[in-house]
ROSE-4610 file (N, C-alpha, C; in Angstrom, 1 decimal, always signed):
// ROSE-4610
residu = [X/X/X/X/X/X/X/X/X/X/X/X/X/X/X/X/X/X/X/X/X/X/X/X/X/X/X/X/X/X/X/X/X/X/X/X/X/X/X/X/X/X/X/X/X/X/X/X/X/X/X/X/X/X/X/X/X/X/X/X/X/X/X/X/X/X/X/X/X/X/X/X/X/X/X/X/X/X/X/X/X/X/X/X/X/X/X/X/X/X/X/X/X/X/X/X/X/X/X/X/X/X/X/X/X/X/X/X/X/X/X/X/X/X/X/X/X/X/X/X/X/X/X/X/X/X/X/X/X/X/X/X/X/X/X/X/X/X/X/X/X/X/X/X/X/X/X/X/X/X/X/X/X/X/X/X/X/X/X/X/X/X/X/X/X/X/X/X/X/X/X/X/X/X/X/X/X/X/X/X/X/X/X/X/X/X/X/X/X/X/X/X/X/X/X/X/X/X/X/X/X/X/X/X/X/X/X/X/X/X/X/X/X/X/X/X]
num = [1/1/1/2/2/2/3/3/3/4/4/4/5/5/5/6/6/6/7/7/7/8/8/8/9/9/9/10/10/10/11/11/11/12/12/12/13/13/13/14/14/14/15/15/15/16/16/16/17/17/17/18/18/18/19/19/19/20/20/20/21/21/21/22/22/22/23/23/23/24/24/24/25/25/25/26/26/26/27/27/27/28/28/28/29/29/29/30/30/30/31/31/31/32/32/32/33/33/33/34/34/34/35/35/35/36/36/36/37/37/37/38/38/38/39/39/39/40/40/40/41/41/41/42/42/42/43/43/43/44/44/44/45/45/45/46/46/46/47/47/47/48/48/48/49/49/49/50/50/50/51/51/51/52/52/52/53/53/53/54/54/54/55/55/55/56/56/56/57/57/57/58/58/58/59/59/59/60/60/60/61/61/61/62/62/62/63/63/63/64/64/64/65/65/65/66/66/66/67/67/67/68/68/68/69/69/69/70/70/70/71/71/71/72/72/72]
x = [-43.7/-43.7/-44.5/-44.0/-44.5/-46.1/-46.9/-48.5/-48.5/-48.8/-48.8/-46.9/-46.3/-45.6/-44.6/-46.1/-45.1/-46.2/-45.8/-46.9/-48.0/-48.9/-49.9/-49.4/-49.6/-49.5/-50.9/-50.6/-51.9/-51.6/-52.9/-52.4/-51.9/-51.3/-50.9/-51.1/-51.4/-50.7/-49.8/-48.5/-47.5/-47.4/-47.7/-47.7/-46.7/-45.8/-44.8/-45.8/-44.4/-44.8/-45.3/-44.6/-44.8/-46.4/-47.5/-48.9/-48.7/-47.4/-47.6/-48.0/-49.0/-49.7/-49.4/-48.5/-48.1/-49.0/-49.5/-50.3/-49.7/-49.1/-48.4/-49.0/-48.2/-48.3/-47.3/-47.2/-46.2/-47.1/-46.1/-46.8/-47.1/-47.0/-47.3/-48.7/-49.2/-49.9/-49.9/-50.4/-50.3/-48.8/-47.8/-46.3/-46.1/-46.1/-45.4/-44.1/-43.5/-42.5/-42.2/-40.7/-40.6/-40.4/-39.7/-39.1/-39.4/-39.7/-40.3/-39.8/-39.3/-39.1/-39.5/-40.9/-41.7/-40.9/-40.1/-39.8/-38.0/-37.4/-36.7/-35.3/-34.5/-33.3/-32.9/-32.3/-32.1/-32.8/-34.3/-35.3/-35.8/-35.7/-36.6/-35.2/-34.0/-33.2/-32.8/-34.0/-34.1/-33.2/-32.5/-31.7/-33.2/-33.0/-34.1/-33.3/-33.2/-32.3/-33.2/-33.1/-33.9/-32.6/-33.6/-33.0/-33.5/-33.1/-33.5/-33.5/-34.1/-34.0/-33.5/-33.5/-32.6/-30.8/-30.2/-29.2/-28.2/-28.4/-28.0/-28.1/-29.3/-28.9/-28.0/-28.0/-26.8/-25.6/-25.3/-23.9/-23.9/-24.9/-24.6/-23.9/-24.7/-24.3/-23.0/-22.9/-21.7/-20.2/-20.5/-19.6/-19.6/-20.5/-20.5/-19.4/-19.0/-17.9/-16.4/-16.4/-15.2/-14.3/-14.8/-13.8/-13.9/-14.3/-13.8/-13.0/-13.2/-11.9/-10.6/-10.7/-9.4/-9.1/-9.6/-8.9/-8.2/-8.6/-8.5/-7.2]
y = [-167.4/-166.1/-165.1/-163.8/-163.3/-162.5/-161.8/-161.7/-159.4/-159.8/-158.0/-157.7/-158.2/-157.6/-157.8/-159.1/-159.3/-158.9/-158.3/-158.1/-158.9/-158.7/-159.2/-160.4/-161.6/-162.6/-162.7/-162.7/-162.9/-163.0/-163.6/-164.4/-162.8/-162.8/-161.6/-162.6/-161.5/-161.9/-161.2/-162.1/-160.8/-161.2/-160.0/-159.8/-159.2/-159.9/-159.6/-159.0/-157.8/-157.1/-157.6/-159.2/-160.1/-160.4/-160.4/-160.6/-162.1/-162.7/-163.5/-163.5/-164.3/-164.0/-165.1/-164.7/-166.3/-165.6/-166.4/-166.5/-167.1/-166.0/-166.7/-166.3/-166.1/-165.7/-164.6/-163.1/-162.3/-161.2/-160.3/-159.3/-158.6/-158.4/-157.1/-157.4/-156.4/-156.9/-156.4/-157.4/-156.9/-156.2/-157.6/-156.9/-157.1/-156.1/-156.0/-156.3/-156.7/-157.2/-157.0/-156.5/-156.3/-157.8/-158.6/-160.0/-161.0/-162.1/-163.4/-164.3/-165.3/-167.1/-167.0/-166.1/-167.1/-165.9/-165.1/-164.2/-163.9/-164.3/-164.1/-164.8/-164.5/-165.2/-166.3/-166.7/-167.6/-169.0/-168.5/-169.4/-169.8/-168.8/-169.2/-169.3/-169.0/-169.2/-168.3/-167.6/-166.5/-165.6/-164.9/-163.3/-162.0/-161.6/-160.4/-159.0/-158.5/-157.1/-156.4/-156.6/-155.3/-153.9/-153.0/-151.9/-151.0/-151.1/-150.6/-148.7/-148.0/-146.7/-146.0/-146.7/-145.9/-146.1/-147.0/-147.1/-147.1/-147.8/-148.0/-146.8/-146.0/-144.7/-143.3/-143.7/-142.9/-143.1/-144.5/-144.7/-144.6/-144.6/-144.3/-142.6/-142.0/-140.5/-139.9/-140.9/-140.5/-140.8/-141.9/-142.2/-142.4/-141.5/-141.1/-140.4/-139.2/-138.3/-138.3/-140.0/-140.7/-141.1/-141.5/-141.6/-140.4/-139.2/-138.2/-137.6/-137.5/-136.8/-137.4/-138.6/-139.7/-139.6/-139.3/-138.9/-137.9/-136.7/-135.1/-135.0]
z = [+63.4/+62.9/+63.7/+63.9/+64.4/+64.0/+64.0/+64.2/+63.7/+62.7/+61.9/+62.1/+61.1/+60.7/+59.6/+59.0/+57.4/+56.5/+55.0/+54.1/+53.8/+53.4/+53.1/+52.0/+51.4/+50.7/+50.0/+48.5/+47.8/+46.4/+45.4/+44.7/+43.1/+42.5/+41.6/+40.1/+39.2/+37.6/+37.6/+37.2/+36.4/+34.4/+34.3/+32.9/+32.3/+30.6/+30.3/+29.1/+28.4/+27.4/+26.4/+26.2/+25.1/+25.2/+26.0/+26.6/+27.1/+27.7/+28.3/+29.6/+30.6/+31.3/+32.8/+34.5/+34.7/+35.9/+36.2/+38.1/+38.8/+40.3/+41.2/+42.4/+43.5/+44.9/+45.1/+45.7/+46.0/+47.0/+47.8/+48.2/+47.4/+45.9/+44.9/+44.4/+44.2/+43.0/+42.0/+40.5/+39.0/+39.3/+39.1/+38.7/+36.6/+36.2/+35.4/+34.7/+33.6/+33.6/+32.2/+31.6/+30.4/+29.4/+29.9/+29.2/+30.3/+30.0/+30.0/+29.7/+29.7/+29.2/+28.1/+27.8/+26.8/+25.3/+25.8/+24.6/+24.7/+26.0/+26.0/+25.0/+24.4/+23.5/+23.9/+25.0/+25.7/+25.4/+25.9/+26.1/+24.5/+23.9/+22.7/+21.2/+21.4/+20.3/+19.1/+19.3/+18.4/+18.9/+17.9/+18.4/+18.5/+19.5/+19.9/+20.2/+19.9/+19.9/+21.2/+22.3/+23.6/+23.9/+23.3/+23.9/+25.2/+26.2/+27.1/+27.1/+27.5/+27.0/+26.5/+25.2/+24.0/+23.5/+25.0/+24.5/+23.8/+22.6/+21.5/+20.7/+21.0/+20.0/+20.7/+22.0/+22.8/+22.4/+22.3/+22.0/+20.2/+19.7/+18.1/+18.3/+18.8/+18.7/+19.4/+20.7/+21.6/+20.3/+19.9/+19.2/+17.5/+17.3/+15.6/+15.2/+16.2/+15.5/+15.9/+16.1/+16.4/+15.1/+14.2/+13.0/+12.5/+11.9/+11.7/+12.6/+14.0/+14.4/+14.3/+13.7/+14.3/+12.7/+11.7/+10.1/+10.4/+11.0/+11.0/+11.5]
């Protein structure tokens, strides 16, 4: 490899919202992270509803005044 011209390598926590806590190695540090293994549906079986920026209340409103125009 060549000599100054890869990122720095060092040890990081990345922390999920759930306060799960994993120590690795990355060029970042303290990466942040919304979902995890330790919370994700998948992983744990449980249904978890994630709404990412509101989503779900966009599309309530985008398409609320869809059955009244479609009676009218």
């Amino acid at each position: 490899m060549k000599k100054d011209i890869h990122p720095g390598y060092q040890q990081t926590n990345i922390t999920c919202a759930c306060g799960n806590t994993v120590v690795t190695g990355s060029t970042k540090k303290d990466i942040k992270i919304e979902i995890c293994s330790q919370c994700h549906p998948f992983f744990t079986g449980k249904q978890k509803l994630v709404d990412t920026a509101g989503r779900i209340e966009r599309f309530k409103q985008k398409y609320a005044t869809f059955n009244t125009k479609k009676q009218a």
